[in-house]
N, C-alpha and C positions, 0 to 999 in steps of 0.2 A: 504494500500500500504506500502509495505517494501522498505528498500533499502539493497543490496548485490554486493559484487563486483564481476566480473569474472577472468577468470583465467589469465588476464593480467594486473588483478587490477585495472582495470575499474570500476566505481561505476555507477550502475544501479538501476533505481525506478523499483521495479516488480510492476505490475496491469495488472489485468482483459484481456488488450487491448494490451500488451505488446507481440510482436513479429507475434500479429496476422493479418490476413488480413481483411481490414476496409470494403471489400466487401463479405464477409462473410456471406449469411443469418441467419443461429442462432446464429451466435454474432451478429451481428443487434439485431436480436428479443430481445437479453436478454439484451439489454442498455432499455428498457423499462418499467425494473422492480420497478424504483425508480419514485416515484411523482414526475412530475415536478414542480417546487416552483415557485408561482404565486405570480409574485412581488407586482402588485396591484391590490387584488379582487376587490375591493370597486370601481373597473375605468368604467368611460362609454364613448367609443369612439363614435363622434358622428363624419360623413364623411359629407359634405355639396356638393353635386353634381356641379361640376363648370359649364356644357351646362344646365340641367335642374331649377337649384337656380341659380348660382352666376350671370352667361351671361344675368338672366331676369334683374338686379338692383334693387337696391333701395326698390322696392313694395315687391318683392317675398324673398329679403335675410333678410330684415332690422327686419320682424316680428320674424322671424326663431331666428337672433341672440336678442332678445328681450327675447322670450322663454329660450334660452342657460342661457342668462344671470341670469333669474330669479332660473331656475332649479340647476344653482351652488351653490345656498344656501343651500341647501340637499345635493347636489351631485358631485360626485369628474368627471369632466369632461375635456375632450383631445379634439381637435377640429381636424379636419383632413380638407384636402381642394380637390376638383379634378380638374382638367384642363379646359375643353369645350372647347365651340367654336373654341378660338385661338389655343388648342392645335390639333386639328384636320385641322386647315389650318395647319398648321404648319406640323404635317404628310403629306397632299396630296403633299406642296412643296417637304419637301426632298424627298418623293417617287417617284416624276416625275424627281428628280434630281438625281437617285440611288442611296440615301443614304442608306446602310444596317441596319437595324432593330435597332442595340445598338445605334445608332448616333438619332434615331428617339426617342428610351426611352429618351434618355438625355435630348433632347427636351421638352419632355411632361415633366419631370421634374420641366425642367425650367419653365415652364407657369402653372404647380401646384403651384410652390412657390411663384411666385408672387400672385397670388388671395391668397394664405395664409398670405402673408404682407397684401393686403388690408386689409382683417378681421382684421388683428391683430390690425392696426391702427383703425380701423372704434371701436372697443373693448375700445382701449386706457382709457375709463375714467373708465371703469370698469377690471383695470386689465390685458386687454389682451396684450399677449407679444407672437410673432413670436420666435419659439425654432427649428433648426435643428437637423437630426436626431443624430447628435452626442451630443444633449443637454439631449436627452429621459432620462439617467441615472441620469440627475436632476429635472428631471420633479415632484417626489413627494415633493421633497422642494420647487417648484414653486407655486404648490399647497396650502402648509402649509401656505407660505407667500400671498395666496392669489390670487395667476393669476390665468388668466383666458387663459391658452397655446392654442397654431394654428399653427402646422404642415401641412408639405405638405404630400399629403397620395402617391404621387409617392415612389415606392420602389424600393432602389438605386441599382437596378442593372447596369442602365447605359449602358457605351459601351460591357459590360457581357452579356447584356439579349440575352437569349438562342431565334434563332430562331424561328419564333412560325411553326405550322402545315401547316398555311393557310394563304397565304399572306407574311403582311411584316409588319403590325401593332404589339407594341411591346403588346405581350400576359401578360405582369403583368402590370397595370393601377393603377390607383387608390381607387377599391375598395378591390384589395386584398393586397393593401399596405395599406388599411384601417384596412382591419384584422388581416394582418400578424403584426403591432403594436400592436392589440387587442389581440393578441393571446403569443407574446413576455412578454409582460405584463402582462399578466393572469388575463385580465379586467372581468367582470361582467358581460361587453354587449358589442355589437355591431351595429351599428343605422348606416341604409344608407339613408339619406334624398336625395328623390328626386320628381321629379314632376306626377308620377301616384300614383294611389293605393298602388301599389306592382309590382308582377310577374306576368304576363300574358300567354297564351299560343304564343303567338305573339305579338307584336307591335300595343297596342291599338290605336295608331296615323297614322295607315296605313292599320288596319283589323278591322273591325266593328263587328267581330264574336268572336275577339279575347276571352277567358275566362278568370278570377280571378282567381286567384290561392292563396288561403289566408294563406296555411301551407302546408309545402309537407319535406318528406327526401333527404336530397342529394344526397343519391346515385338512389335514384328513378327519379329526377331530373336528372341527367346527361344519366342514360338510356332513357329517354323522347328525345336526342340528339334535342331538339327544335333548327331549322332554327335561331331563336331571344330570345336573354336575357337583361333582363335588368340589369343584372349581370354579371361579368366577370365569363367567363369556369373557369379562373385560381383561381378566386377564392374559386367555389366549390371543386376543388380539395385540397386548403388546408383547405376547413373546413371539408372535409372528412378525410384527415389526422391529423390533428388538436390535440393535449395532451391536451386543457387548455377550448379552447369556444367552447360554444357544440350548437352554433345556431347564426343567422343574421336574422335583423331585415330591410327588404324595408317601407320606411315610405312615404307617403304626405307632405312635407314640407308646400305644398301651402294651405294647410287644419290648419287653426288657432286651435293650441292645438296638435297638433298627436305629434311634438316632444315631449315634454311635458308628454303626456303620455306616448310613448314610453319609455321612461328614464325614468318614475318611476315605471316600468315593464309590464305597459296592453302589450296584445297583439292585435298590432294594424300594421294594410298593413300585408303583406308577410311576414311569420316566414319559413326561411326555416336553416332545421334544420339535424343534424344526431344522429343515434340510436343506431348507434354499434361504435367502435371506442378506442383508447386511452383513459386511464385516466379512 
């Protein structure tokens, strides 16, 4: 980038992007020619399901973070947290109260962050320290010094969040505010601990026929338009647009050891993954 004045003596930065229109598609395409720089490859975000883990107590979360805690000795790990229970009363109220869809993300927010304080406290003797998202730019020094960090994986759209298609539930949650930090980051992995297998073709707690689904592509996945995920939609669609993680990992929490191996890279639960893409 240069700088030049114009004819009124105006000093101008020329670049690439300069005078053009930002909706453009081959200038789009061609902001994609440079690597993205992955802040921290060596990261493993691990998402702790708040209705599947957190909501059980004590028996189903206390091993989970036992595991965490031992696998930071190798490993450079982010904790993320999701809502439950309460944050889904919490939707049926303001929906029955017409609250519009961004009033509801905010919500879910709020009741991510708190289960992210409990961890963090439950952590305490080992490090763990509650970080918001305006802390993330210090997260590798929190590291170095040794914390053990717990974020809320709500991603701050807020009173912003777009509409979704269908309903009035806010369509970014917190497994793609799981990602969307795994992927700002340029982590290594991505680990969504929850209480089945993996991915199913349906809702194994309600279809007995349901199938395992142990690895599949995303975009073959979102053609499947399945009725039920265990997954957020939104979040396949940023791992199909995605520059940085090229894959998610659905795990067993309640299964002693899958995180564990997860985070030291088996493939273990649901690998769903994509093939073509960025990067």
């Amino acid at each position: 980038m240069t700088l030049h004045y114009d004819k009124t003596g105006r000093l101008h930065i020329q670049s690439p992007l300069m005078g053009e229109s930002l909706m453009d598609k081959e200038l789009l395409a061609s902001t994609t020619t440079t690597p993205v720089y992955r802040l921290m490859p060596d990261l493993t975000v691990v998402k702790i399901g708040g209705q599947s883990i957190i909501d059980r107590g004590r028996k189903a979360l206390l091993p989970i973070l036992d595991e965490l805690i031992e696998a930071r000795q190798s490993h450079k790990i982010l904790i993320a947290t999701g809502g439950g229970t309460r944050a889904r009363h919490a939707y049926a109220i303001a929906t029955d109260l017409g609250m519009p869809t961004g009033v509801l993300a905010r919500l879910g927010s709020s009741i991510s962050e708190q289960n992210a304080l409990m961890l963090a406290i439950l952590l305490t003797q080992h490090g763990g320290i509650k970080i918001g998202h305006d802390d993330l730019p210090k997260l590798a020094s929190y590291l170095v010094l040794g914390a053990l960090p717990v974020t809320h994986a709500m991603p701050p759209y807020g009173l912003f969040e777009q509409p979704p298609a269908l309903g009035r539930i806010p369509p970014h949650r917190t497994d793609v505010g799981a990602f969307l930090l795994a992927e700002v980051l340029g982590a290594e992995r991505c680990i969504l601990i929850k209480d089945e297998q993996g991915l199913y073709t349906a809702d194994p707690k309600k279809d007995a026929s349901a199938k395992f689904i142990p690895e599949i592509e995303v975009n073959e996945l979102l053609e499947l338009d399945l009725n039920d995920l265990a997954v957020e939609r939104s979040m396949l669609d940023a791992l199909r647009d995605a520059h940085s993680l090229r894959e998610v990992f659905i795990v067993n929490g309640l299964e002693r050891g899958n995180v564990t191996r997860a985070i030291a890279g088996e493939h273990i639960g649901t690998r769903i993954y994509r093939e073509n893409g960025h990067g």
